[in-house]
Structure formats: C-alpha cells, structure tokens
C-alpha positions as CSV (number, residue, x, y, z in Angstrom):
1,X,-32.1,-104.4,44.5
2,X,-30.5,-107.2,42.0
3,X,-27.0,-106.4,43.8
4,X,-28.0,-106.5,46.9
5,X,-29.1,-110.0,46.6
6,X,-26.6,-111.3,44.7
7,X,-24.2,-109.6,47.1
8,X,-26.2,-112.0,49.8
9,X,-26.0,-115.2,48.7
10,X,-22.2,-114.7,47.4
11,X,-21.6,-114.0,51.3
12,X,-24.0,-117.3,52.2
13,X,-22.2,-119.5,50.0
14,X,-18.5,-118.1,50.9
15,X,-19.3,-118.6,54.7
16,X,-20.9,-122.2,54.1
17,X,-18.0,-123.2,51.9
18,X,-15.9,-121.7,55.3
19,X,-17.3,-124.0,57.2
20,X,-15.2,-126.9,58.2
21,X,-12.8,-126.6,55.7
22,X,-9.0,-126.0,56.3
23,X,-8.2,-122.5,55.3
24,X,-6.4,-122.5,51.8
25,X,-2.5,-121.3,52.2
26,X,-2.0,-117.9,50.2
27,X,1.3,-118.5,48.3
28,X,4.0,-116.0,49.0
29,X,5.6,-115.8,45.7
30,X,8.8,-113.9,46.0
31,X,9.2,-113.9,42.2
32,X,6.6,-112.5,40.0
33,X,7.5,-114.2,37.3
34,X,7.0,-117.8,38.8
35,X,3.5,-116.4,39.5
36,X,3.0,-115.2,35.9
37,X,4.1,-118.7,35.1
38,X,1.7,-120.4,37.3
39,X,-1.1,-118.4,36.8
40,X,-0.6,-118.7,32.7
41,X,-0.5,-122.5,33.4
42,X,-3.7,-122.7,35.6
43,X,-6.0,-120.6,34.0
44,X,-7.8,-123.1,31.8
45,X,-6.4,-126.5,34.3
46,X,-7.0,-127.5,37.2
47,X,-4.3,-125.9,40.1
48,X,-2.8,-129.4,40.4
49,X,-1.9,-130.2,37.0
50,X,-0.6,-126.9,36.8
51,X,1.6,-127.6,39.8
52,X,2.5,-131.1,38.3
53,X,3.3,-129.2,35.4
54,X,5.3,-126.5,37.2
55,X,7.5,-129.2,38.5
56,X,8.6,-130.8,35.5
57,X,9.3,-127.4,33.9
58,X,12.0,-126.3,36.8
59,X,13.4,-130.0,37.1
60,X,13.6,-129.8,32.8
61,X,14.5,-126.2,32.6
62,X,18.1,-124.7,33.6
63,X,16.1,-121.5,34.5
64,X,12.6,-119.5,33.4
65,X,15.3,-117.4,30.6
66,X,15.4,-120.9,29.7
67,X,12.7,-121.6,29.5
68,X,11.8,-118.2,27.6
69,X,13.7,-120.0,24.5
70,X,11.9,-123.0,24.2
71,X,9.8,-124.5,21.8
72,X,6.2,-124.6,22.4
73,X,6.1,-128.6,21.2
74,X,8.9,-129.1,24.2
75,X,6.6,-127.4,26.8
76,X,3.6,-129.3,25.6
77,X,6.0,-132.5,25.6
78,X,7.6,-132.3,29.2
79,X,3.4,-131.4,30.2
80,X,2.9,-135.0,29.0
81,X,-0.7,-134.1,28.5
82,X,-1.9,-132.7,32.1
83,X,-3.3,-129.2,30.9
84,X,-5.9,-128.3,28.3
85,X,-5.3,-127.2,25.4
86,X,-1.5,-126.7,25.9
87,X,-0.8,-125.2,23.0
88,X,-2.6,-122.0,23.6
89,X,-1.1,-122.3,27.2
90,X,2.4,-122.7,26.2
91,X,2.3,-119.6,23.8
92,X,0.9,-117.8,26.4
93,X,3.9,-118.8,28.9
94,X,6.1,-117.5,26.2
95,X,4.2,-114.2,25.2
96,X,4.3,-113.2,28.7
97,X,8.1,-114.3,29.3
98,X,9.3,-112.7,25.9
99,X,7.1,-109.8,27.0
100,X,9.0,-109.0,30.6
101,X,12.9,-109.9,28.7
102,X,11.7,-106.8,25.9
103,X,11.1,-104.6,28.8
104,X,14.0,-105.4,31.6
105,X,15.9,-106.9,29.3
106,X,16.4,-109.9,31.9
107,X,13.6,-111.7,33.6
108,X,14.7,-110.8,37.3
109,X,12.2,-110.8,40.3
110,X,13.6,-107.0,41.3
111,X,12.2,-106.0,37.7
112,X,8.8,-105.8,39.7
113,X,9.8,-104.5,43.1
114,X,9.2,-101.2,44.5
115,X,7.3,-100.2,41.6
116,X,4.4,-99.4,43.7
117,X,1.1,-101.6,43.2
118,X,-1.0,-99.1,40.8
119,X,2.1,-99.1,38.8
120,X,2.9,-103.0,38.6
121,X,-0.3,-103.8,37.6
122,X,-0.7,-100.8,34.5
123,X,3.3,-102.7,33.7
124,X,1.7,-106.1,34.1
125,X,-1.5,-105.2,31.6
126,X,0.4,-104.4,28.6
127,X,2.6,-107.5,28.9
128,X,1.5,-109.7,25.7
129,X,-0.5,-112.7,26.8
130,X,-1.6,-110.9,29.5
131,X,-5.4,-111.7,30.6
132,X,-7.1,-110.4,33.8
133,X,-7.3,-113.6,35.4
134,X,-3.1,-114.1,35.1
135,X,-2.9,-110.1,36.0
136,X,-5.2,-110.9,39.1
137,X,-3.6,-113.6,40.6
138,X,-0.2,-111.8,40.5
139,X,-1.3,-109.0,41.9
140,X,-3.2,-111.0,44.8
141,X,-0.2,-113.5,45.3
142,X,2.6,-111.8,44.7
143,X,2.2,-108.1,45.8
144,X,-0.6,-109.0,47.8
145,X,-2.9,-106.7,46.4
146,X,-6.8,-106.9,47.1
147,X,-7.8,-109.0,44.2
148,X,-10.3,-111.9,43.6
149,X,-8.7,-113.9,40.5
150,X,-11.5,-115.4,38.4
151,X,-11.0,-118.2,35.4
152,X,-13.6,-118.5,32.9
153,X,-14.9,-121.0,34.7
154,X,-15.4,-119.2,37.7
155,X,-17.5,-117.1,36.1
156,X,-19.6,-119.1,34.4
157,X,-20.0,-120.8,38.3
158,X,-20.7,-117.8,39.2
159,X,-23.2,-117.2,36.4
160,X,-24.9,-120.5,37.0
161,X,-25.7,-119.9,40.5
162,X,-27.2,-116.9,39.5
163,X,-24.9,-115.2,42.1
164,X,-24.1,-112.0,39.6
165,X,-26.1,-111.2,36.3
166,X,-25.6,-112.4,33.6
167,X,-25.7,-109.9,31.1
168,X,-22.7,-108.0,32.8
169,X,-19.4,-108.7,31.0
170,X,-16.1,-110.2,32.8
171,X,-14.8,-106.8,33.9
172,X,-18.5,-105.6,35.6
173,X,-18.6,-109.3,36.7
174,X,-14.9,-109.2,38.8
175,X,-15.5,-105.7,39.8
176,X,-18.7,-106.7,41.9
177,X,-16.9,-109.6,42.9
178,X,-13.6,-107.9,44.5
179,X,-16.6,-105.5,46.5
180,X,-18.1,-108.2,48.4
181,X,-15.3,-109.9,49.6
182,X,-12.6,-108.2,52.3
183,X,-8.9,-107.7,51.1
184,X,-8.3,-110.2,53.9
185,X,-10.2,-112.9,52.6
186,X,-9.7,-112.6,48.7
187,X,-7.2,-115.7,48.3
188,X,-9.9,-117.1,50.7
189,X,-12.6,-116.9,48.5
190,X,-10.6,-117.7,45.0
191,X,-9.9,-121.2,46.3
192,X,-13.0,-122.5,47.6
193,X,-14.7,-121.1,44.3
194,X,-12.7,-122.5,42.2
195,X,-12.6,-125.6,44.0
196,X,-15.9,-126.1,44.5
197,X,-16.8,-124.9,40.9
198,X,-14.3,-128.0,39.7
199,X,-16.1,-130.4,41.7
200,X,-18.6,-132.9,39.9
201,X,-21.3,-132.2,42.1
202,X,-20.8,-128.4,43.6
203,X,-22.0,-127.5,47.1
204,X,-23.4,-124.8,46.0
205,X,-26.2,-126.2,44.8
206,X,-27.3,-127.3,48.0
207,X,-26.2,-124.1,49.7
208,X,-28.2,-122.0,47.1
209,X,-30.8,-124.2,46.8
210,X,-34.4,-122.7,46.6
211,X,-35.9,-125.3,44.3
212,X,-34.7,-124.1,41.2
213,X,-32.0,-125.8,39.2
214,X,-28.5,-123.8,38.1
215,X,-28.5,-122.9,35.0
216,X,-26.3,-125.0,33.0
217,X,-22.7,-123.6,33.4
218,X,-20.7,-123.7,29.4
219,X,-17.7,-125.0,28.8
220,X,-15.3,-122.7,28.1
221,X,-13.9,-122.5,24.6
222,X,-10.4,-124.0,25.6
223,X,-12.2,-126.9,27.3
224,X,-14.5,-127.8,24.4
C-alpha cells in the first residue's frame, strides 16, 4: 500500500513540475567518455559549474588522454573553485579515465560501441571510481538506456518529501524510481528533480503539501 502511494505523488509532483516548464534537452553524447567526465564532475555540483568546469578543461587540455595525466592540484586549479570538494572529484575523473586506458588501452569513444547495453553497463561498473549515479547518467545519455540518474541529493529530496521510504537503501531507492517513470521520460524527470531539489525554496513543497512539513533533507557528506 506504502508504494502505491509513494508511486502517486512521485507522478503528481513530476506532472506539476511538467507544467509550464520548457522540456529539458537530453544530451546526445557521442563519446562516453565526455559523459563519464561530466557525470564525475556533476555528481556532488551543480550541472552548471560542472559545465563551466567542463569548458575550461577542453580549452586547458590538448585532449581527455591529456587530461588522464594530469595532476589532481591542476584540475582543482583550472576549476578555480566552482565544484565541491574537488579533490574527491578530480580523483574520481582520473580513477575512471586511468580505469578505461587499463582496459582499451586508449580512451576512444568506439571502446564502448556495439557492446550491447547489458554489456556496457557490467564494463562501466567495474571501472574504478565508478558510482551508480556516474554509471546512470551514461547509460541514460549516452546509450540511451532507460535510466533515472540520482545524486545524493536527489535522494535525500526524494526522502524528504517522503516520496520513497526511508529505510530502503540507494539501490531499492533508484530501483523504484526507474518503475514509475516511462523510458521516454527518464532524462525528463532527472532534470526537473534535480533542479527543483537545488532550488532554495523547492516546489515541491507546495505541490506535496498536506500540512506537514518535509523532513529536513542532510547534506551530503561532500557538501558538509
């Protein structure tokens, strides 16, 4: 009975948060390892640091085997402060690039092509650095596979809406997630989330409202 209401106001909120606003643009990354790259960068920023970020990487950089060699007080120098805690997000960016040059020996966007989605992702989960949020959003973006990308901060949103339960893990808590919401509409439903969960004052309070007050969402560790 528990999931069948959470499953209903998950679909209220999405469809209110729908309404009026521009539908977000799904990127179509053509290389998997930009994705990795972004996805590493913006899973404890915001999106638009990480793309600020993103910039001054490819304008410093000759190319991503470039940047594979770098140090991690260069990356956290050309960032010139934009994302939290940059030092855990710079190792990760070079885990996960050191990671795909051990396996292919190269760091090509074919390395990931015609590999079959089941396959890329059991390839993409033993990369190290890898987290399910990075392994979710590369999946969704670039192989367009039907997955709902969620930060820590999602799911603490998420939690503090009381729009899943709380005593189900991050895996249980994706898992429901990804079942509610259409293949079609899964980059959809990432961005307004996250972008309403970054928001000072989140709609969803007003959209969930029922005269009780959200449970106070915590910071995640790399924001404290």
């Amino acid at each position: 009975m528990k999931n069948i209401i959470y499953s209903q106001k998950i679909k209220k909120l999405f469809n209110a948060l729908k309404k009026g606003a521009e539908k977000p643009k799904k990127p179509d990354y053509q290389d998997a390892v930009e994705a990795i790259i972004f996805a590493a960068l913006c899973q404890s920023s915001t999106e638009s640091a990480a793309r600020a970020v993103m910039k001054k990487i490819q304008a410093h950089f000759v190319d991503y085997n470039d940047l594979r060699v770098a140090r991690i007080e260069e990356i956290a120098e050309i960032s010139g402060g934009d994302l939290t805690d940059i030092q855990k997000t710079a190792t990760a960016v070079l885990s996960l690039l050191n990671a795909i040059f051990q396996k292919y020996d190269s760091l090509s966007p074919e390395d990931f092509n015609g590999t079959g989605k089941k396959n890329t992702r059991e390839i993409l989960e033993k990369f190290n650095g890898m987290t399910p949020f990075i392994c979710d959003y590369v999946m969704l973006t670039a192989m367009n596979a039907h997955c709902v990308p969620l930060t820590d901060k999602m799911i603490e949103y998420l939690k503090a809406y009381e729009l899943v339960e709380p005593q189900w893990d991050n895996a249980q808590i994706i898992s429901f997630v990804e079942k509610q919401i259409p293949a079609s509409d899964a980059y959809t439903f990432y961005a307004l989330i996250r972008h309403d969960g970054e928001l000072a004052s989140p709609k969803a309070a007003a959209i969930l409202s029922d005269g009780k007050k959200p449970v106070a969402q915590k910071k995640p560790k790399s924001e404290k």
